[in-house]
C-alpha positions in Angstrom: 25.5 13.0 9.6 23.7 12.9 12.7 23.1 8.4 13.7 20.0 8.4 16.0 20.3 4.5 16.6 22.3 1.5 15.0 21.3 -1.8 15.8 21.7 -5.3 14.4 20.0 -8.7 14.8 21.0 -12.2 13.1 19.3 -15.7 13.2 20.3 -19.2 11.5 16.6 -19.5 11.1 16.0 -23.0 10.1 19.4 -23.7 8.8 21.8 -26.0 10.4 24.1 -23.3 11.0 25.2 -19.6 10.4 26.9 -18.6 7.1 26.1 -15.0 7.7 28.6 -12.2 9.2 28.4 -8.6 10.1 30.5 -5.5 10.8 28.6 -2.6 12.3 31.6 0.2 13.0 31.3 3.5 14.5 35.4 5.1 13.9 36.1 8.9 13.8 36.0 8.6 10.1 32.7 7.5 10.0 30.2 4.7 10.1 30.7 1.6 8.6 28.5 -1.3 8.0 28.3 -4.6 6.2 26.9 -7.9 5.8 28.5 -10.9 4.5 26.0 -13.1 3.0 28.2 -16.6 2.9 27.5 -20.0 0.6 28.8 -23.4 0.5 30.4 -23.1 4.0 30.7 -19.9 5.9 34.7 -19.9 5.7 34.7 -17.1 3.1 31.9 -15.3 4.7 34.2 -15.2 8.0 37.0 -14.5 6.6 35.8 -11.2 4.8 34.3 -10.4 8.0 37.7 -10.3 9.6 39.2 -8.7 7.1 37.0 -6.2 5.3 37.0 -3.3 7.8 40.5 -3.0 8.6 41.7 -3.2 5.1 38.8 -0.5 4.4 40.1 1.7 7.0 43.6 1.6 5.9 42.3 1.9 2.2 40.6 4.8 3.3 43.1 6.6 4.9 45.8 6.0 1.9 43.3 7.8 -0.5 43.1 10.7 1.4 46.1 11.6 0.4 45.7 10.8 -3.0 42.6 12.1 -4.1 39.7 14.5 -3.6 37.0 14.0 -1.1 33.9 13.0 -3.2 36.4 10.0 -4.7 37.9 8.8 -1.4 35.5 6.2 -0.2 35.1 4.9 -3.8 38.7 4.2 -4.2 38.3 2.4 -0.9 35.9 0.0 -1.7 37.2 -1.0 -4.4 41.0 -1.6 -3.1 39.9 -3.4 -0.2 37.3 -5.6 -2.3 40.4 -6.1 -5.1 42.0 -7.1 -1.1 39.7 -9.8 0.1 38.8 -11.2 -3.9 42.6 -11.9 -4.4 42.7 -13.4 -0.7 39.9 -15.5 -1.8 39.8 -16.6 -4.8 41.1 -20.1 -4.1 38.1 -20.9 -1.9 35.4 -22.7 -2.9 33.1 -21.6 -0.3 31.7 -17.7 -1.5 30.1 -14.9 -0.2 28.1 -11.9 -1.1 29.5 -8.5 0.5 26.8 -5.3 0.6 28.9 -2.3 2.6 27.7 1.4 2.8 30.0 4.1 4.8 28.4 7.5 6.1 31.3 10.0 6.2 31.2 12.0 9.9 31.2 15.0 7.8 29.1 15.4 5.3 25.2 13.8 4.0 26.4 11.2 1.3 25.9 7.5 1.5 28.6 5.0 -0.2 27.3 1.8 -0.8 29.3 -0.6 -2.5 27.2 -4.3 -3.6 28.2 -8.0 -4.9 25.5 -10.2 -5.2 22.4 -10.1 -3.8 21.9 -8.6 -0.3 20.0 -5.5 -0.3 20.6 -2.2 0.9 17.7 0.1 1.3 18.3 4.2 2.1 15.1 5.5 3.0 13.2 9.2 4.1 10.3 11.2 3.8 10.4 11.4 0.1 10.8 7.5 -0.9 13.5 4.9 -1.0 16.3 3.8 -2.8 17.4 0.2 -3.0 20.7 -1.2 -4.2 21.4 -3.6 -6.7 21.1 -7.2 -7.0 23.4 -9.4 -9.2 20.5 -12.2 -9.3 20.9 -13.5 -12.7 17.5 -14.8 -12.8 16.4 -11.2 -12.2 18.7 -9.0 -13.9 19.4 -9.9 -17.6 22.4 -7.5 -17.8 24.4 -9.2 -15.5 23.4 -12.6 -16.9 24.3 -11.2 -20.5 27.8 -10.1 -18.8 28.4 -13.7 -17.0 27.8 -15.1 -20.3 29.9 -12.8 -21.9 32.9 -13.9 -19.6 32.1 -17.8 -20.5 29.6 -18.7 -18.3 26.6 -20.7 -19.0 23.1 -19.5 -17.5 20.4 -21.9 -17.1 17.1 -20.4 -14.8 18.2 -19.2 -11.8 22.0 -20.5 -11.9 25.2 -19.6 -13.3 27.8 -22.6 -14.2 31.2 -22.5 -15.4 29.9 -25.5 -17.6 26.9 -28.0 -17.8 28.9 -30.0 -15.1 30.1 -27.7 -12.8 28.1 -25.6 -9.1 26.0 -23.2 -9.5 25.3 -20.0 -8.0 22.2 -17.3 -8.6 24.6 -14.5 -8.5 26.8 -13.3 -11.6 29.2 -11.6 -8.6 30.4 -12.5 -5.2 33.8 -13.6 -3.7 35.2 -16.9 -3.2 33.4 -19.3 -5.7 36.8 -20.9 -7.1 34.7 -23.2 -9.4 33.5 -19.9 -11.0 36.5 -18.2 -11.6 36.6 -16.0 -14.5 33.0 -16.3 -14.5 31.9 -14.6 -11.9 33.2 -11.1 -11.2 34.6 -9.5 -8.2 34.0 -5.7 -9.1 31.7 -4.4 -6.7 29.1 -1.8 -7.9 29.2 1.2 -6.2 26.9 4.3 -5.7 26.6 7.6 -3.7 23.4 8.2 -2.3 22.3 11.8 -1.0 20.9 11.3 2.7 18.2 13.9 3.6 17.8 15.0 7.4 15.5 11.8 8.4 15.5 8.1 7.8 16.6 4.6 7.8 19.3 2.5 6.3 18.7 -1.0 6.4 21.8 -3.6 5.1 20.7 -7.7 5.2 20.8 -10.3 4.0 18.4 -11.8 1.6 16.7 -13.9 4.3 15.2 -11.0 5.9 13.0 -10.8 2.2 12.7 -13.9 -0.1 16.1 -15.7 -1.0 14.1 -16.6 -4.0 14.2 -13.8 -5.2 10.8 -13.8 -6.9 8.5 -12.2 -3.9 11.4 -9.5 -3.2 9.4 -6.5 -3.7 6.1 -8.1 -1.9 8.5 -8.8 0.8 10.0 -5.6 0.8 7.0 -3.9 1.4 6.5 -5.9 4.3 9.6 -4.7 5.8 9.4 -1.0 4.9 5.8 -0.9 6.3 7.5 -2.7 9.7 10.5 -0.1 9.8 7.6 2.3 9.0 6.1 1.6 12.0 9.0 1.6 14.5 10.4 -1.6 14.3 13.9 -2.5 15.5 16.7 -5.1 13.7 15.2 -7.5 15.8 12.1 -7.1 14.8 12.4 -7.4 11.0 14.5 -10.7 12.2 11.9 -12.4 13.9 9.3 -11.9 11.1 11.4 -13.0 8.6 11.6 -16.3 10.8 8.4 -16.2 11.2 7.9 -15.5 7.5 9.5 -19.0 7.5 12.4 -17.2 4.4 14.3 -20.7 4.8 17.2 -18.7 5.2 20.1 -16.8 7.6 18.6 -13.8 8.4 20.9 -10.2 9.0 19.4 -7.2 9.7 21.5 -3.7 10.6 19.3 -0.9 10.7 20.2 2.1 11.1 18.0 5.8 12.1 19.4 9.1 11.2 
């Protein structure tokens, strides 16, 4: 897969400080990119960030050994995720983690997604977006958070009537959520056609809310539409006043 352009942009916006991380990663194998979307502190967020791309890489190159080529990245992601969840799981701070990996050979997209910062692969004939484990917005993940003991009330999942919430039914870290929230990341191929964009962020590039995500959306695909760089769609999201961190790594093919 021929990579035009890969840049990134971040911001605190009006936050006090940064709980958001990146990995943009260019390696023989391929490209690799990420966000790390942290909450409650920034400590799990950073440490996945440190972590994530080496333990991917080794991951990676233990499976292809093992296994076929359209199952290699797949088993990746999800050993180095099962990695940085065990490695976490005492911390109370969390983080969301959306990765995708473009194979040098080849014109697949992995993506691999817990919680809710989106990944957009777009081209001339449309655009796909990746999931979003926003339990407010996606009753099958509340019904399985539920299912694993958890207690949903609007937007937030608790452990108990007593315990911190969180919007997302999976993410890392979270220790007062254990067993409630899960750590399997959701993974999907994607077929790439010979033009486009992929765009990994955070949700304070669109609405953290979560309600106006499509409106906002639409903003942003018109903007990448029209030429705009990661640091662009970073300084209209601030402008957009998203009350968030906002991550942008867009990427042109």
């Amino acid at each position: 897969m021929f990579i035009k352009s890969v840049n990134v942009a971040a911001e605190k916006g009006n936050r006090d400080y940064m709980e958001d991380r990146y990995i943009s990663y260019d390696k023989p194998e391929g490209i690799l990119l990420a966000v790390f979307d942290g909450h409650g502190g920034y400590e799990a967020a950073n440490w996945a960030w440190a972590n994530f791309p080496k333990q991917f890489f080794a991951s990676l190159a233990f499976f292809k050994e093992e296994f076929p080529s359209e199952k290699q990245v797949t088993w990746a992601f999800r050993d180095s995720i099962k990695q940085l969840a065990i490695a976490l799981s005492e911390h109370e701070a969390g983080t969301t983690l959306s990765a995708l990996f473009i194979p040098t050979e080849g014109e697949m997209a992995y993506t691999a997604v817990l919680g809710d910062s989106p990944i957009i692969i777009g081209g001339v004939d449309g655009h796909w977006t990746g999931p979003d484990h926003n339990v407010r917005l996606n009753p099958a993940e509340r019904e399985a958070a539920e299912a694993r003991g958890g207690y949903c009330d609007g937007a937030y999942l608790y452990r108990n009537m007593h315990s911190m919430g969180l919007q997302m039914a999976r993410a890392l870290g979270d220790s007062h959520l254990k067993g409630v929230l899960s750590t399997e990341p959701e993974i999907d191929t994607v077929a790439m056609g010979k033009t486009g964009f992929v765009l990994v962020a955070t949700d304070g590039l669109f609405d953290p809310t979560h309600h106006g995500f499509e409106k906002s959306k639409a903003v942003v695909l018109a903007l990448i539409k029209d030429g705009a760089d990661a640091q662009y769609l970073v300084d209209n999201a601030v402008l957009r006043d998203t009350n968030d961190n906002v991550t942008a790594i867009l990427a042109r093919f």
